[in-house]
N, C-alpha and C positions, 0 to 999 in steps of 0.2 A: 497302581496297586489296589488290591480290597483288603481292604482292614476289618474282620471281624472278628468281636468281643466274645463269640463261643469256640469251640473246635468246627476248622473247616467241614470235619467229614459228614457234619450233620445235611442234607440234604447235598451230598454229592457237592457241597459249594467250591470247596479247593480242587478238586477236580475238574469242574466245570472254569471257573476262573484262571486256574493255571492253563486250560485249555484253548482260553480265550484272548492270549498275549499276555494277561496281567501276572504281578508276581503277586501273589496268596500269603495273606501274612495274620495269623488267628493269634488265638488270645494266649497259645505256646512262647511266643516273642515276649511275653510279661514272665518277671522273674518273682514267686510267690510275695516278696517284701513290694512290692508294686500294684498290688492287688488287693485295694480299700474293702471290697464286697463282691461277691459272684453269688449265682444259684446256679438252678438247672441250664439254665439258656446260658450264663458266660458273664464276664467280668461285669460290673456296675461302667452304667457310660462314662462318668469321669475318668476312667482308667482305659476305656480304648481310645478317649478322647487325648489323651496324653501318647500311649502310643502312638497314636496317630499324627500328633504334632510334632513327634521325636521323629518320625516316617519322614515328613515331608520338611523339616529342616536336614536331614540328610539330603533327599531329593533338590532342595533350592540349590544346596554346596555345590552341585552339579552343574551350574549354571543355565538350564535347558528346563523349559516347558514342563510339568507333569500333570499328573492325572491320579486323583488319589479317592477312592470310593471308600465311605466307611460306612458299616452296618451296627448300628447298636443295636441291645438284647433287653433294653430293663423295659421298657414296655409290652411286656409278653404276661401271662400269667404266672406264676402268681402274685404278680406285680410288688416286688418286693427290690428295696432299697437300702443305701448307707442310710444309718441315725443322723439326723443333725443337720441334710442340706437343705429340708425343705419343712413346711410347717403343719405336713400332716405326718406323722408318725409312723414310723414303718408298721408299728402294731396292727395300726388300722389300714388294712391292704385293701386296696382298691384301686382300680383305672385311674381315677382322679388323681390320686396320687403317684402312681408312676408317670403320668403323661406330666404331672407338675415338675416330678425328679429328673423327664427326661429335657424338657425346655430348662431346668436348671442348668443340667450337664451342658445343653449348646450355649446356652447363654456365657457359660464361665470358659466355652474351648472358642465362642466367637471371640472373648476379649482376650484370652493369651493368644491366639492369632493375631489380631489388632497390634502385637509388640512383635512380630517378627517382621525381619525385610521384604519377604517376600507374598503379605499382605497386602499389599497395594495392587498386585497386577495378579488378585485371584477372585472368582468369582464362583461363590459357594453357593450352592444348591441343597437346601435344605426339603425333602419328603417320604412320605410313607411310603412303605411298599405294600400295602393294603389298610383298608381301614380294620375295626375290630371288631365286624363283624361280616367278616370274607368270608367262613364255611361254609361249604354248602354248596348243593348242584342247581338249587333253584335258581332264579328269574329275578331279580330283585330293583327295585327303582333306584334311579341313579342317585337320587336326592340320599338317599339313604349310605351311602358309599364313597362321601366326599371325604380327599383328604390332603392333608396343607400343601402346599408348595412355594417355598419360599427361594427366590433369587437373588441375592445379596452380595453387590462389590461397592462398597460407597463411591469407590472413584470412577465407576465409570458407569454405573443406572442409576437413574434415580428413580426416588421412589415412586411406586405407583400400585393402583389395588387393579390386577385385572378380573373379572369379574366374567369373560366369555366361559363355556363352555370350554374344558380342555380336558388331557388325560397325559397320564406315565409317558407316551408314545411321543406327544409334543416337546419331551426336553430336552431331546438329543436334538433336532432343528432349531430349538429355540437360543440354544446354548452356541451350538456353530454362528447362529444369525447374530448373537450376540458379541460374536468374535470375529464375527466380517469374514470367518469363513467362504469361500467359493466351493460347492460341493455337488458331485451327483450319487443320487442314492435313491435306493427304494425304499425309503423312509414313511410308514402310513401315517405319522404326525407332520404335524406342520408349525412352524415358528408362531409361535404368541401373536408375538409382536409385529407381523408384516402378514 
């Protein structure tokens, strides 16, 4: 599934995704009393982050493997947020403060994950899909253009900081390599980890 917190139609994405095997599931699926805060981009993350866990307790009942992509929206401009989850002030809008609101949002969807069954045998890949300052047709150093990537199952990695060079490309190999996957592919990334 891709679970995003705006309307798919923005950038072609439910087209594209529903193109791609996945079933498309936007921020239509929330019923207005389910919807703490939105702006222009789409529901506040706490609220696709809930979607999203109600997605994939449906998916576990099925007894079978799934695959569930979620895109949040509150780190976009005008980086604007719920009152009250974090401790700078929606008044005072800035970066600092959505990107604090949006680690708030993972932080509280890692722990209700943490009380379902099917936490144990998942392995959550937490990244940007650019950093914040992509515009642009220039040239730019790579230093300038880093952005997280966090791999996260406690029962079966342990911790560890990798510190090589990687990119977006590496986590589709990484993630197979992680699951003992056997695979051929024309894959331009390669596993982390091997």
């Amino acid at each position: 599934k891709y679970i995003y917190g705006g309307y798919g139609f923005f950038d072609n994405m439910s087209y594209f995704f529903s193109h791609n095997s996945y079933q498309d599931v936007d921020r239509s699926a929330l019923k207005p009393e389910q919807i703490h805060y939105a702006n222009i981009w789409g529901v506040a993350d706490e609220d696709l982050f809930t979607l999203a866990l109600n997605n994939m307790d449906e998916d576990a009942k099925k007894g079978k493997p799934f695959y569930t992509q979620v895109m949040t929206v509150s780190n976009h401009r005008p980086y604007s947020y719920p009152e009250n989850r974090i401790d700078i002030p929606p008044s005072k809008r800035s970066r600092n403060g959505a990107v604090k609101y949006t680690d708030y949002a993972i932080g509280n969807f890692i722990k209700n994950a943490a009380k379902k069954s099917w936490f144990a045998n998942t392995i959550f890949v937490i990244v940007a899909d650019h950093c914040a300052s992509s515009a642009g047709g220039t040239s730019l150093p790579v230093t300038g253009y880093q952005i997280p990537l966090i791999i996260y199952s406690p029962g079966f990695i342990p911790k560890e900081n990798v510190t090589a060079l990687t990119a977006q490309i590496d986590i589709g190999p990484t993630l197979l390599g992680l699951l003992n996957f056997n695979y051929v592919s024309k894959f331009f990334g390669q596993d982390i980890f091997n």
